[in-house]
C-alpha positions as a Markdown table, in Angstrom:
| # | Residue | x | y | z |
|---|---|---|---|---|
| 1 | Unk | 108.1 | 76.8 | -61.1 |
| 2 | Unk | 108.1 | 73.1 | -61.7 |
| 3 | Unk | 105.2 | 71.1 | -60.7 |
| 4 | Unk | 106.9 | 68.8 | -58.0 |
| 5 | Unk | 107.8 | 72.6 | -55.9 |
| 6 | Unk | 104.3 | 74.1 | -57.0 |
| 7 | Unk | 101.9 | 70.8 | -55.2 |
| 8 | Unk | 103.6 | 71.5 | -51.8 |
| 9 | Unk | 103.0 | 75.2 | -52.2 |
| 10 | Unk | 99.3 | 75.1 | -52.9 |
| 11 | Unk | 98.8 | 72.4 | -49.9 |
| 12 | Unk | 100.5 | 74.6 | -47.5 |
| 13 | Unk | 97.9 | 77.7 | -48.7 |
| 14 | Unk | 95.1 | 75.6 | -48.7 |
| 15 | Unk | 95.7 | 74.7 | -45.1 |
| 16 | Unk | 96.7 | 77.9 | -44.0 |
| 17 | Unk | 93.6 | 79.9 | -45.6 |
| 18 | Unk | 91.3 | 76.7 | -44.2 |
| 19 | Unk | 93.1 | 77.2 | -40.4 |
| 20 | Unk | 92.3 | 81.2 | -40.8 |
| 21 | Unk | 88.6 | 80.4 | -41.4 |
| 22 | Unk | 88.5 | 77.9 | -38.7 |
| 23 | Unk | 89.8 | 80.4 | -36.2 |
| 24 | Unk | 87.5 | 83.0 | -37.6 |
| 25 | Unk | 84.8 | 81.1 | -37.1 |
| 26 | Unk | 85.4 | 79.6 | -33.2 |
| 27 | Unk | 86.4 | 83.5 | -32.6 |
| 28 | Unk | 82.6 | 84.5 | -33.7 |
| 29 | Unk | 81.0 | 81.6 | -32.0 |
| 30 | Unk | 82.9 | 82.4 | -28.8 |
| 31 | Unk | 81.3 | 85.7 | -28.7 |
| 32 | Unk | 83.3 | 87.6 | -31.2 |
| 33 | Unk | 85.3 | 90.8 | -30.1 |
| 34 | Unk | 82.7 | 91.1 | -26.8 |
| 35 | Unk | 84.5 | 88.1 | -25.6 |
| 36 | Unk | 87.9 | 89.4 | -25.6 |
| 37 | Unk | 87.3 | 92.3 | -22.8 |
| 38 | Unk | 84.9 | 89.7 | -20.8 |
| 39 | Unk | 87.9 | 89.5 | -18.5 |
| 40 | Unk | 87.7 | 93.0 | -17.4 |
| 41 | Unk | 83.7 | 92.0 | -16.5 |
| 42 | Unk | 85.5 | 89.6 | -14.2 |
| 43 | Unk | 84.4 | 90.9 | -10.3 |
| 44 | Unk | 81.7 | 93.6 | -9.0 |
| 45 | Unk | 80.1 | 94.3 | -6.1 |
| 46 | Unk | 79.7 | 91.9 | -3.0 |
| 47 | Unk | 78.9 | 92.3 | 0.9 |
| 48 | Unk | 80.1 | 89.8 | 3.0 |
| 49 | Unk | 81.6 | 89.3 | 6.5 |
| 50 | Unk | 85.6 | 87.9 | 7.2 |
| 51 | Unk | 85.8 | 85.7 | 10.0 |
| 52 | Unk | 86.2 | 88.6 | 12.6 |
| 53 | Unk | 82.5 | 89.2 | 11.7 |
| 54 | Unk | 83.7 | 92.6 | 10.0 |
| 55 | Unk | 82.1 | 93.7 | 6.7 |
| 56 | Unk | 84.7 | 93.4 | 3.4 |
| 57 | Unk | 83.0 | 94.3 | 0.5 |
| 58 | Unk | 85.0 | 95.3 | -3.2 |
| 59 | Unk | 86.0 | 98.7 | -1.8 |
| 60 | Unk | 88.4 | 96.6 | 0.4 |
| 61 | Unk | 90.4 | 96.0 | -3.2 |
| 62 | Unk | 91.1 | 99.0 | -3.6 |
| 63 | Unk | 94.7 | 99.8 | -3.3 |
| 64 | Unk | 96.1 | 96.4 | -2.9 |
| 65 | Unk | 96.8 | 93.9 | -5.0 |
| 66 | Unk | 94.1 | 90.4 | -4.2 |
| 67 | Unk | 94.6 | 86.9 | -4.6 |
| 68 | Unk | 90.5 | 84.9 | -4.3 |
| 69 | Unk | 89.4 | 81.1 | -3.5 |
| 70 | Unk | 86.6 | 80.1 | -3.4 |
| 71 | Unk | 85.6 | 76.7 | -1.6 |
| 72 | Unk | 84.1 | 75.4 | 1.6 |
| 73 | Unk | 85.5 | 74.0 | 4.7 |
| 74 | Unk | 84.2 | 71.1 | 4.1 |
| 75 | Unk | 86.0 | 70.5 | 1.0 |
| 76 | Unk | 88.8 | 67.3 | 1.4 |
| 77 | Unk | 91.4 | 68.2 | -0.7 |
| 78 | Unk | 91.1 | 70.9 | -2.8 |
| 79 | Unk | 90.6 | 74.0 | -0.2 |
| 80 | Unk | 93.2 | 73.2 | 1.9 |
| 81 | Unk | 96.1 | 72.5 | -1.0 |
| 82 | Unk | 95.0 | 75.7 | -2.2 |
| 83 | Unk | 95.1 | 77.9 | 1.1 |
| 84 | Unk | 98.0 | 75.9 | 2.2 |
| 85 | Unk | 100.1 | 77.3 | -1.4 |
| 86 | Unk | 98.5 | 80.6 | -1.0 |
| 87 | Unk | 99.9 | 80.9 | 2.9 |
| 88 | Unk | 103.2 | 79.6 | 1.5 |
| 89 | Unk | 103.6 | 82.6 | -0.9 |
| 90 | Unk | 101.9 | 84.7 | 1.4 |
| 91 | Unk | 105.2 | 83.6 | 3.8 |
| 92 | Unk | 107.1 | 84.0 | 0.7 |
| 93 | Unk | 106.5 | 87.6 | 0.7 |
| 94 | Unk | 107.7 | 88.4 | 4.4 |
| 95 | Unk | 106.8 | 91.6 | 5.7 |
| 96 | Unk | 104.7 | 92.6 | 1.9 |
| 97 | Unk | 102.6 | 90.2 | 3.1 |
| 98 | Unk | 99.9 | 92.6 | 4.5 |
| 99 | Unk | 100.4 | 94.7 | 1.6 |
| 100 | Unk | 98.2 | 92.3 | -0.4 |
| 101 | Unk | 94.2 | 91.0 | 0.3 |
| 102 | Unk | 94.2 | 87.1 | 0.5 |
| 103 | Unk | 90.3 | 86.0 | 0.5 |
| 104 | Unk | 89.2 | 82.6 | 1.1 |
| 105 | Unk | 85.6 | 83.2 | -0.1 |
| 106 | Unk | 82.8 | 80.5 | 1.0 |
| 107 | Unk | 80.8 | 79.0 | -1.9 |
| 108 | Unk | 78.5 | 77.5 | 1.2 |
| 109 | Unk | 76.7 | 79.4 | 3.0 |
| 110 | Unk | 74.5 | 76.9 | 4.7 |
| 111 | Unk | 77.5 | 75.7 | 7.0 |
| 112 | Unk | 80.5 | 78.1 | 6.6 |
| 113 | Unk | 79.6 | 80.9 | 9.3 |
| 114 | Unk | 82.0 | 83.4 | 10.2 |
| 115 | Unk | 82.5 | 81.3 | 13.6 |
| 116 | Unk | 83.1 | 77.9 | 11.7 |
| 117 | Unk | 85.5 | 80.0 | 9.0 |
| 118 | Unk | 87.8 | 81.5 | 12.0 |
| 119 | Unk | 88.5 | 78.0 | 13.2 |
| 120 | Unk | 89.2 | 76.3 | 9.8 |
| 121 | Unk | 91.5 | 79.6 | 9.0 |
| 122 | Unk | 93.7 | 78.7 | 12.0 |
| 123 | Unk | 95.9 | 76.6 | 10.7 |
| 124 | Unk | 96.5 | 78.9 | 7.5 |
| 125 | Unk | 98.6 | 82.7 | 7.3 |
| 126 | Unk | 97.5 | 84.8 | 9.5 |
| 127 | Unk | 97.4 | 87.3 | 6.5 |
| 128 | Unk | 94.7 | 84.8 | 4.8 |
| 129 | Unk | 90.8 | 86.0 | 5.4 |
| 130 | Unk | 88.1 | 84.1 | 5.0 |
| 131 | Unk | 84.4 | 85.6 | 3.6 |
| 132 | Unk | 81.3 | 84.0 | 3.9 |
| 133 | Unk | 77.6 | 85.7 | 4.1 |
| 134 | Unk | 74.0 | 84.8 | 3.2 |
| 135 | Unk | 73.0 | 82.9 | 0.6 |
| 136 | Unk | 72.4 | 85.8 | -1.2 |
| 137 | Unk | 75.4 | 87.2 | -0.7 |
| 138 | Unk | 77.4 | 84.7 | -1.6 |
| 139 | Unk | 75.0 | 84.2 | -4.9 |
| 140 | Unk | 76.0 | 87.9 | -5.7 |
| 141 | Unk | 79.7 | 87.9 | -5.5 |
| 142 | Unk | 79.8 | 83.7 | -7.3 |
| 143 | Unk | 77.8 | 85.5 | -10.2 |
| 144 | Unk | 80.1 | 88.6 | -10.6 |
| 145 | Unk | 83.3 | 86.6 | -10.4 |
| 146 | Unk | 82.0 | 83.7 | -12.9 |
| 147 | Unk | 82.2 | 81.0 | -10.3 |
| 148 | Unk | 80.4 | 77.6 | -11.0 |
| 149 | Unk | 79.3 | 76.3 | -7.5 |
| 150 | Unk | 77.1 | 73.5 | -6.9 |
| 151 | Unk | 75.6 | 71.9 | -4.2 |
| 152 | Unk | 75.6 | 67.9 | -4.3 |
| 153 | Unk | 74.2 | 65.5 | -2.6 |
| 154 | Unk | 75.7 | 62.6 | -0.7 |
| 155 | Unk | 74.4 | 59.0 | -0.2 |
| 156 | Unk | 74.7 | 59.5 | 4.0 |
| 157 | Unk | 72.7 | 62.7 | 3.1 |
| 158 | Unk | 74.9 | 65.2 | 3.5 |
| 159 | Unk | 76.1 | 67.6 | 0.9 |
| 160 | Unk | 79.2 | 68.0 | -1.1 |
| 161 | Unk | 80.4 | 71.5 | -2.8 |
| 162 | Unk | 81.6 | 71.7 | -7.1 |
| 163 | Unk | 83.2 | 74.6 | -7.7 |
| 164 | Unk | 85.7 | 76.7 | -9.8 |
| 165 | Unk | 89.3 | 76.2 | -8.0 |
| 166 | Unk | 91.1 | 78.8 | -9.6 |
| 167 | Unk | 93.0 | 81.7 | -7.8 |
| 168 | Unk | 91.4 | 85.1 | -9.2 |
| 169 | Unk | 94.3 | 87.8 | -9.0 |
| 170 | Unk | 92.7 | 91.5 | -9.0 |
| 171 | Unk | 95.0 | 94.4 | -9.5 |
| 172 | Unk | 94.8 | 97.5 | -7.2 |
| 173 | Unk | 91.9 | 99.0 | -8.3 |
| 174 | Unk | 89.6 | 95.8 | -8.0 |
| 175 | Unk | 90.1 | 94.9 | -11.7 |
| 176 | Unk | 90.9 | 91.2 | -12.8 |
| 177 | Unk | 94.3 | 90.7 | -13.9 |
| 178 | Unk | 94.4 | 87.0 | -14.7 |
| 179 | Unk | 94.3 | 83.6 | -13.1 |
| 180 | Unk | 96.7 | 83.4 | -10.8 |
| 181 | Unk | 99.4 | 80.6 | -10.6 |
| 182 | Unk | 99.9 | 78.8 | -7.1 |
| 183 | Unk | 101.7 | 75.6 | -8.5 |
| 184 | Unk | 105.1 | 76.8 | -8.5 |
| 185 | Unk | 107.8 | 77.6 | -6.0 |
| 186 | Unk | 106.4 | 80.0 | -4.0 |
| 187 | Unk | 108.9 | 82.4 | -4.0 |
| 188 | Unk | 108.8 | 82.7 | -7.8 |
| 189 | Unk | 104.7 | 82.8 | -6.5 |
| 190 | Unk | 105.4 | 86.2 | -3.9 |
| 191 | Unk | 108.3 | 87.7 | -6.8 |
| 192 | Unk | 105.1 | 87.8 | -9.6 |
| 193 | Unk | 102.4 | 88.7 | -7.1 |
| 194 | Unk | 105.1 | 91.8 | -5.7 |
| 195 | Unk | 105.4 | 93.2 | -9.1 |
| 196 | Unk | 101.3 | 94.8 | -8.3 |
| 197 | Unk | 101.8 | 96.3 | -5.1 |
């Protein structure tokens, strides 16, 4: 092999050899193999209330398929894009609709009673419920679905809400699928989400 067709070679193995140890080595600082079924940690147990005061806790997963926010009613732009996609596939999906849990979970509990959640849920799909509970509560089900939620203070002394705005899609037996993608058309939205039930 002449030397001008042998110097490409070599540089093409070097980098390929040095790109297999660099995604070696982010693979064992991200956890290793553990990291790769972390998904299927994704969810748990959790007791809250909807906004008809009744108790939903992760039994209510089983044997639908369920789409999760989390947010606050408070929140200016975020929450309500969301639920406002979410009722558009849930509209989308005609009469399937009730074959699926839609949860609007509450990541504050301080001001997002079942009362104040009822209300804000109005002007959303009737299909769409909205959880909320004690502080504790909520901690409970924000730790077991990975949620960052932060309470932040405003100069007028009220409080703001950071959190995760992802949609969490759970098969029918409770277990996390994979994020779920809202920004789209939403029947292409209902079509993906139909292929659980």
């Amino acid at each position: 092999m002449s030397e001008r067709l042998s110097r490409p070679l070599i540089i093409i193995a070097a980098f390929a050899v040095s790109l297999a140890i660099g995604l070696a080595a982010t693979f064992w600082l991200l956890g290793g193999p553990r990291a790769v079924t972390a998904a299927s940690a994704i969810g748990g147990p959790f007791q809250l209330v909807d906004q008809a005061g009744q108790p939903i806790s992760e039994k209510n997963l089983q044997g639908k398929p369920t789409i999760i926010f989390f947010g606050f009613t408070h929140c200016p732009d975020v929450c309500p894009t969301a639920l406002f996609e979410m009722s558009e596939i849930l509209k989308a999906m005609g009469g399937d609709a009730s074959r699926v849990n839609a949860f609007f979970v509450s990541v504050d509990p301080e001001r997002d009673t079942p009362a104040i959640m009822k209300d804000y849920l109005g002007s959303f799909d009737p299909n769409l419920k909205g959880l909320s509970g004690s502080a504790e509560a909520v901690a409970e089900i924000v730790s077991g679905y990975r949620v960052y939620a932060k309470k932040v203070p405003l100069k007028d002394g009220g409080y703001t809400m950071d959190h995760t705005a992802l949609i969490y899609l759970m098969d029918k037996t409770g277990r996390f699928v994979a994020p779920f993608n809202i920004k789209r058309r939403p029947e292409e939205a209902a079509a993906d989400l139909k292929k659980y039930l």
